[in-house]
N, C-alpha and C positions, 0 to 999 in steps of 0.2 A: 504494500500500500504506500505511495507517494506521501512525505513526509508534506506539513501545511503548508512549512517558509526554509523549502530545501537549501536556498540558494543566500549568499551574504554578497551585499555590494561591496565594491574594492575601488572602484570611481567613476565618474562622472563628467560628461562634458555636452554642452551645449553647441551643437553644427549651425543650427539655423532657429530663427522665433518670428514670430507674427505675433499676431493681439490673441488670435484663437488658439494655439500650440507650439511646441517648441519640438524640434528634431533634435535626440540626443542619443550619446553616445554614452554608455555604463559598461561597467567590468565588471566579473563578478564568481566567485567560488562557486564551484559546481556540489551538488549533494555531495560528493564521494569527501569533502573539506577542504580537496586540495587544488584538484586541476581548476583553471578557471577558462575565461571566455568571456565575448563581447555579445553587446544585442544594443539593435539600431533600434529606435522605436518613434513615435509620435507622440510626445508626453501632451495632453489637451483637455482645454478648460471642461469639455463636452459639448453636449449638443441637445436641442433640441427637435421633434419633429407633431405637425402637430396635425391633424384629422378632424376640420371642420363639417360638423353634419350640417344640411343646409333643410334638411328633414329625417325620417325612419329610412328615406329609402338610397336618398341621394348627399354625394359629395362632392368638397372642392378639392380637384387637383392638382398642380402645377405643371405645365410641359417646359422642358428648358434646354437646351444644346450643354451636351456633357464634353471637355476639351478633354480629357482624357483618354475616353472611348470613341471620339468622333461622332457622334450619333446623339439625338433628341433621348430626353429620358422623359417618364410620367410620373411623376412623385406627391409623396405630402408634402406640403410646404416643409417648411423648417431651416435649422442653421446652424452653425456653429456659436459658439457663448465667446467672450471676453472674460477675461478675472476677477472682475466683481459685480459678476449679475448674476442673478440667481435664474433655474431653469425656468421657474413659472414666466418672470419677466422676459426670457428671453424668448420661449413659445408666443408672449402678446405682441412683441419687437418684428418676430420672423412673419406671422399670421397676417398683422397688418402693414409692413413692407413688401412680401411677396405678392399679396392675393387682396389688401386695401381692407380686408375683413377684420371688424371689433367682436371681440367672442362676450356676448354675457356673462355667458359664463365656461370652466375652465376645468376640465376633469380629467385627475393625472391617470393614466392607464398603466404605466410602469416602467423599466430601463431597461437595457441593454448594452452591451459593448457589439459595436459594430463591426469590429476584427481585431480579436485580441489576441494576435498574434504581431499586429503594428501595430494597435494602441492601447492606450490604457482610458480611451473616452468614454463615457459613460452618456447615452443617451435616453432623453426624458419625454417620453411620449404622454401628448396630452390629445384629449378630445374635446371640440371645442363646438359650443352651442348658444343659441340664442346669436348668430350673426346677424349683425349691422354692415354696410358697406358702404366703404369711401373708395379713396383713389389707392391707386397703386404705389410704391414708393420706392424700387426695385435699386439694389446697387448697380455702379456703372458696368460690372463682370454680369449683370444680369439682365437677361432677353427672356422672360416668364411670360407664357401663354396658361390664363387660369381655364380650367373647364371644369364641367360639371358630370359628376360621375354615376351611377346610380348602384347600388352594392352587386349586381349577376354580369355588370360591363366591368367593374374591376376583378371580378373572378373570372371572366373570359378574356380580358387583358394579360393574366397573370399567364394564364395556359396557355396563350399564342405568343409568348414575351416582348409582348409589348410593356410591360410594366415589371422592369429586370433591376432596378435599381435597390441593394439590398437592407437600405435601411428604410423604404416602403416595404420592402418585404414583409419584414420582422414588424414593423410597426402593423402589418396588415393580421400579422399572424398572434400579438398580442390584444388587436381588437376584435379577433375573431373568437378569442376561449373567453370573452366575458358575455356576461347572459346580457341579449338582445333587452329584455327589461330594464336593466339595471341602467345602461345607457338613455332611455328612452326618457324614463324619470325624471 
């Protein structure tokens, strides 16, 4: 059985930083106490993502061009956090800069690491109801087409991969094991 905290750090360095994470570089003893090794990682503030109902049946999307993979992606809104904002703030921050939507209100659904094998980010899924709508408020890295989804086009989205983006995934996958009432309430 894998011990909890096999591993001892031995050092540390910082490659690159932004507002949302920092790329670093750690050393560190392996279980056995002696051999060691490095690991490149994403150290980050987190993230949120959040899934506005616009009723029971339908939701808001985002469609965006992804520079990584070349190709449009269909996601929940949401974003990366800064260092001194909390997730709830940053799900009403991303909600109404990508998509111009004010949530009444704001129901957390739970977290995730979205590959914790590069990061250590922890992401805060929220669902968000009672929408109001303004304008959009997009960063300049953002070209966001909002649409409207209804819950059997995002499950036939998912199975034709049109909707491959994996932190919609998970977000889809934690709004789907909570009871259809409990939401609705």
């Amino acid at each position: 059985m894998p011990k909890e905290k096999p591993y001892s750090k031995l050092t540390e360095k910082i490659l690159h930083q932004n507002p949302y994470w920092m790329y670093k570089q750690e050393s560190y003893v392996l279980a056995d106490g002696y051999s060691q090794s490095e690991y490149y990682y994403v150290n980050s503030h987190g993230s949120t993502i959040i899934i506005p109902l616009v009723n029971d049946e339908t939701m808001i999307m985002v469609k965006q061009f992804r520079y990584l993979n070349q190709r449009p992606s269909i996601e929940f809104p949401g974003g990366g956090m800064t260092k001194d904002v909390t997730p709830l703030e940053n799900a009403l921050k991303e909600l109404r800069e990508e998509t111009g939507i004010i949530a009444g209100k704001m129901i957390p659904l739970g977290t995730f690491n979205p590959c914790n094998g590069i990061t250590n980010e922890i992401c805060s899924v929220y669902i968000a109801k009672d929408l109001s709508f303004t304008e959009q408020h997009t960063e300049e890295t953002e070209d966001i087409e909002i649409i409207h989804v209804n819950m059997d086009e995002c499950i036939s989205m998912i199975q034709h991969g049109e909707i491959w983006d994996g932190m919609t995934l998970a977000s889809w996958t934690l709004f789907q094991t909570v009871q259809s009432k409990d939401i609705a309430s």
